[in-house]
C-alpha positions in Angstrom: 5.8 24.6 18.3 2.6 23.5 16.3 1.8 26.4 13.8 -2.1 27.7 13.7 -2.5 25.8 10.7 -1.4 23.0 11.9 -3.7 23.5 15.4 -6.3 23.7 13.0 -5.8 20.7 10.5 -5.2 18.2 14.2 -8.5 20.0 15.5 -10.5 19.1 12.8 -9.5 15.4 12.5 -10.5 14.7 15.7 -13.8 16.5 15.1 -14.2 14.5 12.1 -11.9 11.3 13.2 -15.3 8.6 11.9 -14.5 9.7 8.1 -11.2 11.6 8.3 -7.2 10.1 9.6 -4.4 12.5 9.6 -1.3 11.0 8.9 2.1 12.4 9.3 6.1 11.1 8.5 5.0 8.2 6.7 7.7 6.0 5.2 8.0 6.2 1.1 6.3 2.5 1.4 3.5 3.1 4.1 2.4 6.9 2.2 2.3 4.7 -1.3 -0.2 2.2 0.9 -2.6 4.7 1.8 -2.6 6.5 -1.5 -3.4 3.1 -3.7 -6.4 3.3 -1.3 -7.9 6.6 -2.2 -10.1 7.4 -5.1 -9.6 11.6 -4.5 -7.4 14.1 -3.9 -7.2 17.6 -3.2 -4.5 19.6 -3.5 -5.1 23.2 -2.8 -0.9 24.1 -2.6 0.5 26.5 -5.2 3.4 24.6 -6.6 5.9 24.6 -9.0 5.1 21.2 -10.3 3.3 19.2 -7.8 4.8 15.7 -7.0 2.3 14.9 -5.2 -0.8 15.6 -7.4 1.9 13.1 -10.3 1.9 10.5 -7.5 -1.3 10.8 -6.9 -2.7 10.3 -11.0 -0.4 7.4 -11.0 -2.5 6.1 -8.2 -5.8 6.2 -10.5 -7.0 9.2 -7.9 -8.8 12.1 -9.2 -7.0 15.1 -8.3 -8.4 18.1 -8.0 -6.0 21.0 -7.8 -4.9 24.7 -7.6 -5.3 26.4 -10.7 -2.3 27.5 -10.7 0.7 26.3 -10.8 2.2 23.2 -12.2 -0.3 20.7 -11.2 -2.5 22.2 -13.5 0.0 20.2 -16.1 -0.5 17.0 -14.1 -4.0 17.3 -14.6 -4.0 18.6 -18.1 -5.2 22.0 -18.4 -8.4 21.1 -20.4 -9.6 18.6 -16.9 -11.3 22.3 -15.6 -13.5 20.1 -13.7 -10.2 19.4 -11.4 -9.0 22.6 -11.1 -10.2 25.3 -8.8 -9.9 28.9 -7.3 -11.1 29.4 -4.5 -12.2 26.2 -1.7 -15.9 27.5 -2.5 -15.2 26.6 -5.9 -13.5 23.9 -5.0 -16.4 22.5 -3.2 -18.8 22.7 -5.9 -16.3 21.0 -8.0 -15.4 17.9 -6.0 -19.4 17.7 -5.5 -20.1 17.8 -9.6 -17.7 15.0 -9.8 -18.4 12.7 -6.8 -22.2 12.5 -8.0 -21.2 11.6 -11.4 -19.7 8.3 -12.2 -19.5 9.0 -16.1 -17.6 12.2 -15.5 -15.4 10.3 -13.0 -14.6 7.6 -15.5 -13.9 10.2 -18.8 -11.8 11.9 -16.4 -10.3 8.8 -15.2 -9.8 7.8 -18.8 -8.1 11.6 -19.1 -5.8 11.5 -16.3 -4.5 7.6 -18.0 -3.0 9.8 -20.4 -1.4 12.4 -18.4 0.0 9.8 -16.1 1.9 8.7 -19.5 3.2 12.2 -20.0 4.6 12.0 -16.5 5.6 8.5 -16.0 9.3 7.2 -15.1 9.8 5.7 -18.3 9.2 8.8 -20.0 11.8 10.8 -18.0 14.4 7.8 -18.2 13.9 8.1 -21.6 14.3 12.0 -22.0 17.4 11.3 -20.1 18.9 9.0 -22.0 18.3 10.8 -25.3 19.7 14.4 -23.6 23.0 12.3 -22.5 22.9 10.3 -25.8 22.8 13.6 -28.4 24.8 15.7 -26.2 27.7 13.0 -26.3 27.2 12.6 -29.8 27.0 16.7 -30.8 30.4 16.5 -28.3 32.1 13.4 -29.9 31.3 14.9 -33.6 33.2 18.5 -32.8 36.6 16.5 -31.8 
């Protein structure tokens, strides 16, 4: 059974179906197709981190996002212009930044670096160097 929410998301796609697509169960491969196409996201969730607001600065999409939560992190808590409180805010937001193409690229330029901070390579690395000192802190007490 389809929740309200759910009546209500379907309802307005096919209102809106000319601008808007509404896609659901994507494979990995087919969701990281239509992503690498977007240029904006919104995220209005309350998460604990966000995994999809980190997929979606690794995409080169500007996010903007719940201000609160862990997204805010993804974003980098000094990107105000992405984060929001209520969808009225919201709106006003993704309007400031859609009619601005300077803003869009410093932000761009922004999000480059908080897509370092959250990148595979870093957390590979963490990894490694957690395993690494905690076998050597081990080896060292035998």
């Amino acid at each position: 059974m389809k929740s309200k929410y759910q009546h209500y998301i379907e309802q307005l796609v096919a209102e809106n179906s000319d601008w808007i697509q509404l896609y659901k169960d994507l494979p990995y491969a087919d969701y990281c197709n239509v992503l690498y196409k977007c240029r904006y996201g919104i995220h209005p969730k309350k998460d604990q981190f966000g995994i999809s607001v980190a997929e979606m600065v690794r995409a080169d999409i500007i996010p903007f996002v719940q201000k609160i939560g862990g997204q805010t992190e993804i974003v980098g808590k000094h990107n105000t212009e992405l984060q929001f409180n209520t969808m009225e805010e919201a709106v006003e937001k993704i309007i400031a930044v859609i009619s601005n193409e300077k803003k869009q690229e410093e932000l761009l330029m922004s999000l480059a670096h908080q897509k370092s901070l959250f990148s595979s390579e870093k957390f590979q690395r963490k990894i490694s160097q957690f395993v690494d000192n905690y076998f050597s802190d081990n080896v060292s007490e035998t």
